[in-house]
Structures are given as C-alpha cells and as structure tokens.
N, C-alpha and C positions, 0 to 999 in steps of 0.2 A: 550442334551445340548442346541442346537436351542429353545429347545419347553420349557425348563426354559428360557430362555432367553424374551422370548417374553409371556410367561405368568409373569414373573417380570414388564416387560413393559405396560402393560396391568392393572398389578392391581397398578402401582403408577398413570397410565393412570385415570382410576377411581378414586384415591385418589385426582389427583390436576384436575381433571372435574368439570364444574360448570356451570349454567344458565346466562345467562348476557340479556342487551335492547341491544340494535345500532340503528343510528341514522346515518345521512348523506349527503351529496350532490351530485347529478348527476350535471355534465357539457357536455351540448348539444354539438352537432358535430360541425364541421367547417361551413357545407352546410347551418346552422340555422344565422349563425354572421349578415346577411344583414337584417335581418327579422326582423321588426318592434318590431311585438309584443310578439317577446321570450323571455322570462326572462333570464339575465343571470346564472344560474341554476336551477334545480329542489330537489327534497328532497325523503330518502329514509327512515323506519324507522322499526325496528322489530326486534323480541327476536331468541337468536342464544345461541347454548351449547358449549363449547369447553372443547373439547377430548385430551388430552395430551398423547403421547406417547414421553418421556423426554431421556428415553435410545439413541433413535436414532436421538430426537431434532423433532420430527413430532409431529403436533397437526394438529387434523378435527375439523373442527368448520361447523356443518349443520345450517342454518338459514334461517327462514321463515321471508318474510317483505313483504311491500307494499313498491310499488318502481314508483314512479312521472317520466315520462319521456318524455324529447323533441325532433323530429329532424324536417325536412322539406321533401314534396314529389313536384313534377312536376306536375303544372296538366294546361292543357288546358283550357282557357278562352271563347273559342270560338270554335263551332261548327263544328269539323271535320277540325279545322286550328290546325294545330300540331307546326308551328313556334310560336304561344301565349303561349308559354309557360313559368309560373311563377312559383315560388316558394313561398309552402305556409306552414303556422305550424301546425305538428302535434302533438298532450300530448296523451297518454295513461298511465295507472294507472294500476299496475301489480301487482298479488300477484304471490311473487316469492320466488322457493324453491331455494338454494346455499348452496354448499358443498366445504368450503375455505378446500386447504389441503397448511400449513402454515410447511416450514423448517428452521431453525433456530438453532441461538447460544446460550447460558446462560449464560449473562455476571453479572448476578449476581442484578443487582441493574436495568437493560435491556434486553431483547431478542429482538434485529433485525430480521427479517427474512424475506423470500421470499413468495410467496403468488402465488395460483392458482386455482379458483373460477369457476369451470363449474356450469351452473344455467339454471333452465327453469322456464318460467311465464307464466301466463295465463292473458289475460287484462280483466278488470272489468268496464272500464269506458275510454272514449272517448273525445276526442274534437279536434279542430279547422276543418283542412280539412278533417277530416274521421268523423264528428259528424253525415252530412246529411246520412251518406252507416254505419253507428254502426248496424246498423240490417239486413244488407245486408251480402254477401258470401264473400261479396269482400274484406273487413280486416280482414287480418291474426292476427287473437288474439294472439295463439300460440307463443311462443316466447323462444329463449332458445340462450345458446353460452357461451363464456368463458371469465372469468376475468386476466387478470397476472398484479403482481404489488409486491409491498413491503411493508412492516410494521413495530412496535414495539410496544411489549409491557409493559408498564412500570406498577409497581403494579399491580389493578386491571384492568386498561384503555388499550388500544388497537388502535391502531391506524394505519389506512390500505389504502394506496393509490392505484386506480387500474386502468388498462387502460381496459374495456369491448370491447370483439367483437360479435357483434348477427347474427346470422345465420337467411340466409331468408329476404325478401322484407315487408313492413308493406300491402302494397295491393297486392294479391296475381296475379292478370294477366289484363290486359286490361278486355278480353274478359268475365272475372267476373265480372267485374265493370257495364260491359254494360248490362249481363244478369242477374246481380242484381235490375236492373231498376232506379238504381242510374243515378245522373243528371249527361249533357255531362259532363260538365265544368272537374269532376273526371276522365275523361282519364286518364289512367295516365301513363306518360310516363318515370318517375323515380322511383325506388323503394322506394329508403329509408332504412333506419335502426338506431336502437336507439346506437349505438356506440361510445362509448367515454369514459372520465376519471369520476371516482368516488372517492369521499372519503368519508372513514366510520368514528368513534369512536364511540365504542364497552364499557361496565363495565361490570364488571364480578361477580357476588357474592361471 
C-alpha cells in the first residue's frame, strides 16, 4: 500500500516537473550598511528543475546559479596595530549548487509554502579586500549553509523569500594570511560571512 502510494506520487511527480531560469537579489548583512562603496544589493541568476511530489504537498527544486555576493571583513591598517582596525568590502562571485525542498498548500489559483535551501558554492571571482590574497591560501572559496524562507507560486512564477546562513569565515585564519605572503594590512581580525536575505523569482516551462 505504502509503495503505491508513493510510486503514485512519484509519477504525477514527473508529470507536473519542469525546467525553469531564476533570477534575484542578494542583500548584504548588517556589518556592510556603513561601508561606502556597497551597493545596496547584489544579484543572483540560474536555471533550476522543480520536482513535484503533490500527494504530500513536497516539491525539490535542485538549482545551479551564479550568485554575486557582499559582506565586510576586519582588517588592520597598520602594522602589527590591532586597534586600526577597519572595515572593508568584500564581493565574491559563486557558482552555486541548491537543493530548495519547498511544503505547501494547493490553493488552487496559489500555493504558498515554506522553503528550505541547503546549498554549497565554490567562488570564481574576487574583489575588494580579498582581490590582493585571490591566489593566496588564505580565502576560503568553499562555501556552503542553508537558506529557510517562504514562498508562492502563482502559474508558472515563483517567488521565494530567504533568510541565508553560511557556514565558515571568508578568510580562513590569521596565520594563512601571513603565510600566504599577503600584505600586513589583511590581518584579519574578523571573519565574515556572506549572510543574509534573498529574493528569488523563478518561471517554470
């Protein structure tokens, strides 16, 4: 009974599956607001499949993107002075795999639902304070953590609000920085992380 049950689910699963684009905005953390030259957001953009399982209200949506992203780290202005310490911006530019697993209602004309986005990225590209150490030991490209948020979707459209949390520091420890041969100034005495809200909209074919 179980195993009809969920071989039912499975092939309507298949039946209302389909390729969609997404597209979107990152908003930088709180630590970035003082910072001159942070834009006030960044942008996400890339093609995602959505997996319907309708029986129990579950749909998997895996998707690949390239994901723009800001926050700020600590770094030392001066020479072995650990009190100069400012805040500066960092972007990296991620290609990132996410596996939304989305539960929901059928309201017929809408489905609201709930949304939960474990994702890991690898960075491709660099700027601000990490541009001069990009080929050094000392940035954590690596990148990974989880989204929780809400959604719906109306028609083909989608639309998905998320709060991100990233596991891990962008620079991985002082003492890499320094035996990366990176300049003093990169001390660094904060970590960082790209953490914060997003928002998607999704089309589906």
């Amino acid at each position: 009974m179980i195993a009809a049950i969920l071989l039912a689910g499975l092939t309507a699963a298949q039946a209302k599956g389909g390729f969609g684009v997404k597209a979107g905005v990152n908003f930088p953390t709180s630590n970035v607001k003082d910072i001159k030259d942070v834009s006030p957001a960044s942008y996400h953009v890339g093609v995602a499949y959505n997996f319907n399982i309708p029986l129990v209200g579950l749909s998997i949506q895996p998707a690949l993107q390239y994901s723009l992203k800001q926050s700020a780290i600590g770094v030392d202005t001066g020479v072995g002075a650990l009190d100069n310490l400012t805040m500066e911006k960092v972007s990296m530019g991620y290609l990132e795999l996410m596996a939304s697993v989305q539960w929901g209602i059928d309201l017929i004309v809408a489905r609201p639902f709930l949304d939960v986005s474990p994702f890991v990225g690898y960075a491709l590209n660099g700027g601000g304070a990490v541009k001069d150490i990009w080929t050094s030991d000392a940035v954590n490209k690596l990148d990974c953590g989880v989204g929780l948020g809400a959604g719906i979707d109306i028609w083909k459209l989608q639309v998905v609000c998320r709060y991100n949390w990233n596991f891990g520091n962008l620079i991985k420890s002082v003492d890499t920085v320094e035996n990366g041969n990176a300049l003093d100034k990169y001390k660094m005495l904060k970590g960082g992380n790209f953490g914060g809200l997003s928002l998607s909209v999704a089309y589906f074919f």
